[in-house]
ZADO-1210 file (C-alpha; in nm, 4 decimals, padded with zeros to 6 digits):
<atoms>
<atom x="06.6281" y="13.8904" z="04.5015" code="UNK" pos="1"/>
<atom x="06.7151" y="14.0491" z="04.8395" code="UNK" pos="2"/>
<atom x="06.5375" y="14.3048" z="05.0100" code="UNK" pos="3"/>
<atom x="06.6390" y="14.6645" z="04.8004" code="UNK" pos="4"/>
<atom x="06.6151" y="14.8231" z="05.1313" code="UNK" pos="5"/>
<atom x="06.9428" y="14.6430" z="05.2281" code="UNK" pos="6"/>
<atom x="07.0665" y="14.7294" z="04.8886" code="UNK" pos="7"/>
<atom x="06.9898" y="15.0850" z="04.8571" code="UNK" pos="8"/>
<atom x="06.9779" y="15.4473" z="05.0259" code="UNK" pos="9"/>
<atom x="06.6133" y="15.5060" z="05.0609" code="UNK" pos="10"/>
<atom x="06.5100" y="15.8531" z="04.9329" code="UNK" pos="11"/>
<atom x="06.1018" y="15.9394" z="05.0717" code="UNK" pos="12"/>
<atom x="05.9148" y="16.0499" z="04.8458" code="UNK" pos="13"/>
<atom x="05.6633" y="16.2985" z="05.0106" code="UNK" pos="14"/>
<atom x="05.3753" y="16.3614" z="04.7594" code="UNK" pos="15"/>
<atom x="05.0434" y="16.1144" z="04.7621" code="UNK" pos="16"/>
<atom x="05.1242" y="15.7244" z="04.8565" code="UNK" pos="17"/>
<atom x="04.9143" y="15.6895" z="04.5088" code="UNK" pos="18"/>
<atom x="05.0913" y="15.8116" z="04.3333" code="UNK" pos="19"/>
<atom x="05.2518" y="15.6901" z="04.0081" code="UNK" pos="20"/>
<atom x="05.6124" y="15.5115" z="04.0289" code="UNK" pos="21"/>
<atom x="05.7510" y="15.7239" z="03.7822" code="UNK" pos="22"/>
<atom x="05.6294" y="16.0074" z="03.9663" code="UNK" pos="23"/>
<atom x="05.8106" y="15.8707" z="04.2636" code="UNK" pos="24"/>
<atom x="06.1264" y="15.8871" z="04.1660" code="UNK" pos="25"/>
<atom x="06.3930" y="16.1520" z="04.1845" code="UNK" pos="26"/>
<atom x="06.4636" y="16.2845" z="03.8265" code="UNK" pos="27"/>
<atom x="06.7230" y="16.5538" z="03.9327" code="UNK" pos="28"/>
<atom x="06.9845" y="16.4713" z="04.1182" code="UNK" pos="29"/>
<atom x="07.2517" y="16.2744" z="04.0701" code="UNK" pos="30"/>
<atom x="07.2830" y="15.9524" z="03.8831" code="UNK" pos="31"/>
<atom x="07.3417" y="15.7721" z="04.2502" code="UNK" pos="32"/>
<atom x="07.0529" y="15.9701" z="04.3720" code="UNK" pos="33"/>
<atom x="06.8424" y="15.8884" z="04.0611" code="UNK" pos="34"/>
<atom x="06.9251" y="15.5357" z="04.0854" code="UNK" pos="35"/>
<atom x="06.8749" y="15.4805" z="04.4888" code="UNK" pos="36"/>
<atom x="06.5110" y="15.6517" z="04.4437" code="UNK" pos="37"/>
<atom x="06.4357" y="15.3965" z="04.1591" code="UNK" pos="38"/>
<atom x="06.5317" y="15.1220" z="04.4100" code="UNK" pos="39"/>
<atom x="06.3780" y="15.2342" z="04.7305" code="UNK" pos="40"/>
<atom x="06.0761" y="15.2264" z="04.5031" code="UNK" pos="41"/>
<atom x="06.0586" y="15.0002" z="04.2246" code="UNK" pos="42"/>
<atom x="05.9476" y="14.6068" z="04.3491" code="UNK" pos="43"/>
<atom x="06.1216" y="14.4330" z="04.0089" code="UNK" pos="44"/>
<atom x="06.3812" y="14.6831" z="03.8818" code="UNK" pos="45"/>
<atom x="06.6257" y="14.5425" z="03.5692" code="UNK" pos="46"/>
<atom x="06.9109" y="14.6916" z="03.3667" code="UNK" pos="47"/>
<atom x="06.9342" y="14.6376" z="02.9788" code="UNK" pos="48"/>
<atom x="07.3110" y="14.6949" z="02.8354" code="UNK" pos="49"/>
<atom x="07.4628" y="14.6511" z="02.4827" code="UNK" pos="50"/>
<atom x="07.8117" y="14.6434" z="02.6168" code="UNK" pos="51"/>
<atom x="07.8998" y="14.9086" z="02.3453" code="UNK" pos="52"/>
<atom x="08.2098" y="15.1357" z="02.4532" code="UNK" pos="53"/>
<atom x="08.1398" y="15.2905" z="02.7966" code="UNK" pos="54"/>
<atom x="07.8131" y="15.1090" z="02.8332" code="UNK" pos="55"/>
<atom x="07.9959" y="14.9774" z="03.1759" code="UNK" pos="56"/>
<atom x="07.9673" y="15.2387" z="03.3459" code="UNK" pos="57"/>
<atom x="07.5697" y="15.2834" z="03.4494" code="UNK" pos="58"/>
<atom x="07.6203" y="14.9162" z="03.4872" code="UNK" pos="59"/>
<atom x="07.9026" y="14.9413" z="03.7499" code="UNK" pos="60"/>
<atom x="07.6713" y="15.2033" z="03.9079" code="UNK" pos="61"/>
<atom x="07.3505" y="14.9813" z="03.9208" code="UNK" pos="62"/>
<atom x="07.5270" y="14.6813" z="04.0310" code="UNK" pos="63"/>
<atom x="07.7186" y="14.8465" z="04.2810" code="UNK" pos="64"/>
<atom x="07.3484" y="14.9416" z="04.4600" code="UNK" pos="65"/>
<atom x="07.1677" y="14.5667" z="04.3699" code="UNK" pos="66"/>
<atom x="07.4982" y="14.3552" z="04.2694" code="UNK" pos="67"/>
<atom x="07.1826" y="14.0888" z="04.1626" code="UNK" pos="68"/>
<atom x="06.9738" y="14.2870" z="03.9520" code="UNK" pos="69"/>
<atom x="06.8631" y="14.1501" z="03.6244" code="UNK" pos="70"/>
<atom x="07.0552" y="14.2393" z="03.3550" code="UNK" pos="71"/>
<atom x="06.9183" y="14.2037" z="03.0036" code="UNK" pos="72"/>
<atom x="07.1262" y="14.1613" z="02.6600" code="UNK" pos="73"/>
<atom x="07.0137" y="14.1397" z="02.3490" code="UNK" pos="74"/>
<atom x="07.2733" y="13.9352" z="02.1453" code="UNK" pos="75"/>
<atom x="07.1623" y="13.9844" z="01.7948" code="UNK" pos="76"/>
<atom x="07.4280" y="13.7268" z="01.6912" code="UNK" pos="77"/>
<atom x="07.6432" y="13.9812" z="01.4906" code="UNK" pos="78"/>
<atom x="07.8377" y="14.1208" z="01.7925" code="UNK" pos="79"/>
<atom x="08.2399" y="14.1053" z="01.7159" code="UNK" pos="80"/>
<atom x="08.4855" y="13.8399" z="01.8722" code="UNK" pos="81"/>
<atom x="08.5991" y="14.1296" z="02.1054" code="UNK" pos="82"/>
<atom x="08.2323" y="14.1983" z="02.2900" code="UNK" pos="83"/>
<atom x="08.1537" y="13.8435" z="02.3887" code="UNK" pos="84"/>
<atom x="08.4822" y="13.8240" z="02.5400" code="UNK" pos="85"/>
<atom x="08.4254" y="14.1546" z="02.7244" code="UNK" pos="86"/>
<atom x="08.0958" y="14.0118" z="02.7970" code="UNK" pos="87"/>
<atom x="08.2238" y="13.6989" z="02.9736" code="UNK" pos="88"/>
<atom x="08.5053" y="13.9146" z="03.1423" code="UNK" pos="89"/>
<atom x="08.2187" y="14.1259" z="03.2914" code="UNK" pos="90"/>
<atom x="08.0058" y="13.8662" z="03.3506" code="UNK" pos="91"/>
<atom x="08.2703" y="13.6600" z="03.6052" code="UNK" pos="92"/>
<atom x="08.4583" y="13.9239" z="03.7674" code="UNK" pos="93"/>
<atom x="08.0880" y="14.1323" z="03.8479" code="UNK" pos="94"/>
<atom x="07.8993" y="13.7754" z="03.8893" code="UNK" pos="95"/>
<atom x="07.6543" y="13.9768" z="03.6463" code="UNK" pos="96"/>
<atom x="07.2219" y="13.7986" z="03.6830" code="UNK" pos="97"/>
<atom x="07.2907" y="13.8368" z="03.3122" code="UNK" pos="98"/>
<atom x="06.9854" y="13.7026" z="03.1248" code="UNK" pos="99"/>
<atom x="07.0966" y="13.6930" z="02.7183" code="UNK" pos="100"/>
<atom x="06.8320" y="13.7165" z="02.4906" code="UNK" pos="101"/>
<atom x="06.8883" y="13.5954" z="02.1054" code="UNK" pos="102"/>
<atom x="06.6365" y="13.6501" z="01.7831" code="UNK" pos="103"/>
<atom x="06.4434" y="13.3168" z="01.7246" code="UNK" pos="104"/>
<atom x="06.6426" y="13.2986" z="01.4350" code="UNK" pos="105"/>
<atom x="07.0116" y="13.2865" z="01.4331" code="UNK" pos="106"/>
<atom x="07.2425" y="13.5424" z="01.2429" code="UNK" pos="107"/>
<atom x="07.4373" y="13.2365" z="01.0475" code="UNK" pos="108"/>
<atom x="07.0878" y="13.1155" z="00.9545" code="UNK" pos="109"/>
<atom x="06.9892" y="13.4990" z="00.8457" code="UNK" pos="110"/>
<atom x="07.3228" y="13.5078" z="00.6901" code="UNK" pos="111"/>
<atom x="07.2537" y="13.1791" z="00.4918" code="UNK" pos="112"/>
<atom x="06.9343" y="13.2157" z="00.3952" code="UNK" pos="113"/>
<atom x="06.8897" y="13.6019" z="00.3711" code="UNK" pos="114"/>
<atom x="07.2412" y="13.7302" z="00.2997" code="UNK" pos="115"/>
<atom x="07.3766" y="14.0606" z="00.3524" code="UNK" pos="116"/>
<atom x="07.1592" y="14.2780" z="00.6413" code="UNK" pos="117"/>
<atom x="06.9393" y="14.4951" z="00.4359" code="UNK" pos="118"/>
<atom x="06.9912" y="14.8942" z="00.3788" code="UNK" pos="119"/>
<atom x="06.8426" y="15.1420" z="00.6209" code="UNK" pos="120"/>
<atom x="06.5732" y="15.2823" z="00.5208" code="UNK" pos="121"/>
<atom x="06.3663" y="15.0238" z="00.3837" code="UNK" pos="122"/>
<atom x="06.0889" y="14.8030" z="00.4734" code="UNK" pos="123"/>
<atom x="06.3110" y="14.5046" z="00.5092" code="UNK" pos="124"/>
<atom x="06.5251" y="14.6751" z="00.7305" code="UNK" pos="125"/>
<atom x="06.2769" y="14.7646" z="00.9514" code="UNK" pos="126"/>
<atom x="06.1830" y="14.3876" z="00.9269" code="UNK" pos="127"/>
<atom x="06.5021" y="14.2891" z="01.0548" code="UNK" pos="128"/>
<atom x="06.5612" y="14.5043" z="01.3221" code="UNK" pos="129"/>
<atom x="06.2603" y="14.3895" z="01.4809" code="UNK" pos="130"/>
<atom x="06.3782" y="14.0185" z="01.4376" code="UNK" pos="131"/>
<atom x="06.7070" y="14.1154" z="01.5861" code="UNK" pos="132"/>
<atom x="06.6461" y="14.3695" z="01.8429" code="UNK" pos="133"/>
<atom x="06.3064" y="14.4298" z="01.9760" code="UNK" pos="134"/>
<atom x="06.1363" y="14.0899" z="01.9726" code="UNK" pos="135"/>
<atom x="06.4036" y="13.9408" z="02.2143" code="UNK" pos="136"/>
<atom x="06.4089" y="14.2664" z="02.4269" code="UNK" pos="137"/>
<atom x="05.9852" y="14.2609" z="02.4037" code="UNK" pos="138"/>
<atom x="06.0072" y="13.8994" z="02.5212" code="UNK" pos="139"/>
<atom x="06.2460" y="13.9381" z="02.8058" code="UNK" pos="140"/>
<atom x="06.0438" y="14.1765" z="02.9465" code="UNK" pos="141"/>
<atom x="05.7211" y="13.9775" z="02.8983" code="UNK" pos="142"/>
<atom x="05.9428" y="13.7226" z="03.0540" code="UNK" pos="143"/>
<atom x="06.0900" y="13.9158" z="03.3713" code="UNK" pos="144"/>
<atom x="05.8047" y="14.1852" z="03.4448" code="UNK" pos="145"/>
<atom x="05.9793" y="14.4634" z="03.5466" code="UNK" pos="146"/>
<atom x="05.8501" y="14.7676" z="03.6349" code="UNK" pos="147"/>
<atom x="06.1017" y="15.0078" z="03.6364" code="UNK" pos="148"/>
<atom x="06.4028" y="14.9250" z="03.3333" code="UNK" pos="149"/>
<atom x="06.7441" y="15.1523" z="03.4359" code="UNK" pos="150"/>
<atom x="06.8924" y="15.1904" z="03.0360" code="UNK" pos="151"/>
<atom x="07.1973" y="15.3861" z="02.9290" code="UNK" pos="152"/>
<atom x="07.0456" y="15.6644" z="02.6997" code="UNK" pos="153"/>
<atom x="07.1729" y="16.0124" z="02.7115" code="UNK" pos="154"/>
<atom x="06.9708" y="16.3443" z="02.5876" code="UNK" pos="155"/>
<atom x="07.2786" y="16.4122" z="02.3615" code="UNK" pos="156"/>
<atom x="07.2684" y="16.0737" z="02.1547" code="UNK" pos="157"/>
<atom x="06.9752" y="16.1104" z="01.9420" code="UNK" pos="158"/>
<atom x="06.6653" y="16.3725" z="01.8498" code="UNK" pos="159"/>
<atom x="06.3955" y="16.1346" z="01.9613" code="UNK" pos="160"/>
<atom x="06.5829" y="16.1096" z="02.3047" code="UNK" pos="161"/>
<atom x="06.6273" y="16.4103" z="02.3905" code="UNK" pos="162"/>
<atom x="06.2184" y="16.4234" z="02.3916" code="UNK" pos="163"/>
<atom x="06.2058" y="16.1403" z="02.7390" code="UNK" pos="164"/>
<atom x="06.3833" y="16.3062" z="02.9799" code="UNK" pos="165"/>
<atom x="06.5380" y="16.0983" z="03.2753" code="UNK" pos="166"/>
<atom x="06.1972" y="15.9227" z="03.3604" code="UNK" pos="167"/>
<atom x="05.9948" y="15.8010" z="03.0842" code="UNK" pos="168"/>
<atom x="05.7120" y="15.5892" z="03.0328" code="UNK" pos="169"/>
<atom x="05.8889" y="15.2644" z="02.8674" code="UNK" pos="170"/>
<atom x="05.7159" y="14.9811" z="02.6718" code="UNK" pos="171"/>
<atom x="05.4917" y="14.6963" z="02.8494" code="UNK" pos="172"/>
<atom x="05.3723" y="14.9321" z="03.1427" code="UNK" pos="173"/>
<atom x="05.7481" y="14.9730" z="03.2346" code="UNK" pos="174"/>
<atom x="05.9316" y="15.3225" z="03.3807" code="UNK" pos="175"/>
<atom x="06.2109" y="15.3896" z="03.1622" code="UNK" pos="176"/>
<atom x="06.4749" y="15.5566" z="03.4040" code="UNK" pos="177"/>
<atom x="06.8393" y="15.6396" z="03.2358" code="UNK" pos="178"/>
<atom x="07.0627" y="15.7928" z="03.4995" code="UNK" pos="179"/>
<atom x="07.3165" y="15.8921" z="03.3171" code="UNK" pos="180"/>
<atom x="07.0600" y="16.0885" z="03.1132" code="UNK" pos="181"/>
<atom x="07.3241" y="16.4328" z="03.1340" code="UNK" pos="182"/>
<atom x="07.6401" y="16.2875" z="03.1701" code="UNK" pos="183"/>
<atom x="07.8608" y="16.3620" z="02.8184" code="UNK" pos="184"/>
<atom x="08.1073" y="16.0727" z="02.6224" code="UNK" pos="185"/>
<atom x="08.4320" y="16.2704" z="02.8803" code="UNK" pos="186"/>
<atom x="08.1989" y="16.2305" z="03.2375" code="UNK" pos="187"/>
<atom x="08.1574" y="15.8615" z="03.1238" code="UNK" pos="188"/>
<atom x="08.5216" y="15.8226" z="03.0115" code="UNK" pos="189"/>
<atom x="08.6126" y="15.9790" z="03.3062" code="UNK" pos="190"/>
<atom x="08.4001" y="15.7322" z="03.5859" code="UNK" pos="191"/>
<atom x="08.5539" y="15.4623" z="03.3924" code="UNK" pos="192"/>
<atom x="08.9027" y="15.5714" z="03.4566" code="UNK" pos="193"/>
<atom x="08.8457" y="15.6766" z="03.8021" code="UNK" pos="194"/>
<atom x="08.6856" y="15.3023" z="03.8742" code="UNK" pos="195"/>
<atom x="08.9210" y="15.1109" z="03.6868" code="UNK" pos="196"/>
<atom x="08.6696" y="14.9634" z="03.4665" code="UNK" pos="197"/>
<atom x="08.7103" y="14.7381" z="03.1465" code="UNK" pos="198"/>
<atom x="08.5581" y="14.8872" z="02.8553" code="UNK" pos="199"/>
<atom x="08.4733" y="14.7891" z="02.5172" code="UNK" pos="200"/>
<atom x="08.5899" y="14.9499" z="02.1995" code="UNK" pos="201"/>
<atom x="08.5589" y="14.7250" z="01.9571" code="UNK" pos="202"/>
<atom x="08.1834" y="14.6922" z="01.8880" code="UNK" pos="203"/>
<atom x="07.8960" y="14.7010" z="01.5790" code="UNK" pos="204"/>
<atom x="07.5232" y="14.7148" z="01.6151" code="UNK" pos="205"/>
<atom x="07.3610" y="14.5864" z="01.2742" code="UNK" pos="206"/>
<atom x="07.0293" y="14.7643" z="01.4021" code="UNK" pos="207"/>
<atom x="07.1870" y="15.1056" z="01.4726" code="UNK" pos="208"/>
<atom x="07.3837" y="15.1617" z="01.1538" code="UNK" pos="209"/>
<atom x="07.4346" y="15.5578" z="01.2253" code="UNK" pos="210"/>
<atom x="07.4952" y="15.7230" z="01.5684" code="UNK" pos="211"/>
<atom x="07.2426" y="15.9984" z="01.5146" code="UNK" pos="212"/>
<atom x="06.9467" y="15.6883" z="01.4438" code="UNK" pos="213"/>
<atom x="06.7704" y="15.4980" z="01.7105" code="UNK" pos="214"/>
<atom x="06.7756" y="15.0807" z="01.7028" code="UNK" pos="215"/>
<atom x="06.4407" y="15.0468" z="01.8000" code="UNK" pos="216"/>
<atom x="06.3933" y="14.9812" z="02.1511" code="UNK" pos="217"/>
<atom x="06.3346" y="15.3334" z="02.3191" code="UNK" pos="218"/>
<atom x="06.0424" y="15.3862" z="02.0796" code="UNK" pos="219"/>
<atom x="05.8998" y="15.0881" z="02.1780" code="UNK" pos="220"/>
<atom x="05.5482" y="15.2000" z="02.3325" code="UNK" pos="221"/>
</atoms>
C-alpha cells in the first residue's frame, strides 16, 4: 500500500503521542474529516461493505482518499443475481482491493443438506449466522490485521448502534470508525445522486432478516 500521507489530508492530533488510536481520531466533524484523521493515523486501515442499497457511498468516500484500501465482503452465497453484478460493476470501474470472503461451507451445500435457512430467533439461527456472516468476516480480519475497520453503520439503523458512537472499539483489537455515523437514508441518497454513483436496490441478507435486528458483526467483541 502507498504511503497514506500521499493519500490523505493529515489532521494533528494534539493530545499525548500515547495515546490510544481511537482516541486519535476526529469523531466530529465531517465524514471527510472523520475519514482523513483515521488515515493520517491508522498504519493498516480496511473497509467492510455489503453492497446493500446506498452502501456505495462511504465506499466512494474511502476510496476516493486510499483508492487501494482493502475492502472486505462477506458473500454468504445467498446474495441475488442483481448484487454480484453490481459487485463486478464496482469492482472494474473503481479497480476495488476487494478481498471476498465466503462461509467454509457453501449456500447450495447448506441448501442441500440443511434446507430452508432457519427462523430467527432460535438456536439454529444463531448457528447459521455465524457460519454465514461472522466466521468469514472474523477470519478476514485475522487474515488482514487491521487496526482501524471504516464500516457503514448509522446511529439511526438499530438500538444496539446507536450505543457505539462514530469511534468504537471493534472486534480483534480493531477501531471501529463509521463516518457516515449521522448521515440519514435522503443525505446518502442525495451524495449518490450528486456523484453519479451506481447503487444497488435489489438486495437480501439471510443474516439480517428485519431492519430493526443486527447480523452479527458489530457485536462482535
Amino acid at each position: 500500500m502507498k504511503s497514506l500521507a500521499t493519500k490523505a489530508a493529515t489532521i494533528r492530533y494534539s493530545g499525548r503521542e500515547d495515546a490510544s488510536l481511537a482516541d486519535r481520531i476526529v469523531s466530529d466533524g465531517t465524514a471527510a474529516e472523520i475519514i482523513a484523521s483515521t488515515l493520517s493515523q491508522a498504519s493498516r486501515p480496511v473497509i467492510s461493505t455489503n453492497f446493500r442499497p446506498g452502501a456505495a457511498a462511504l465506499l466512494h468516500l474511502v476510496t476516493r482518499a486510499v483508492p487501494d484500501i482493502p475492502v472486505i465482503w462477506v458473500d454468504t452465497g445467498f446474495n441475488t443475481r442483481a448484487t454480484y453484478r453490481f459487485v463486478e460493476t464496482l469492482r472494474l470501474a473503481w479497480d476495488l482491493n476487494l478481498h471476498a470472503y465466503t462461509p467454509r461451507v457453501s449456500a447450495s451445500r447448506f441448501s442441500a443438506v440443511v434446507g430452508d435457512i432457519p427462523l430467527p430467533n432460535t438456536t439454529e439461527f444463531e448457528s447459521f449466522v455465524g457460519d454465514a456472516k461472522l466466521e468469514p468476516f472474523q477470519r478476514a480480519l485475522r487474515e488482514l490485521r487491521p487496526d482501524a475497520w471504516f464500516t457503514g453503520i448509522r446511529r439511526e439503523q438499530t438500538e444496539h448502534r446507536r450505543t457505539l458512537g462514530v469511534v468504537s472499539a471493534g472486534p480483534q483489537a480493531t477501531v471501529r470508525v463509521a463516518p457516515l455515523y449521522d448521515w440519514s437514508v435522503a443525505q446518502i441518497d442525495s451524495y449518490i445522486e450528486a456523484h453519479d454513483i451506481p447503487d444497488n436496490k435489489d438486495y437480501v441478507d439471510p443474516t439480517k432478516p428485519a431492519a430493526h435486528l443486527e447480523c452479527g458483526l458489530q457485536q462482535l467483541a
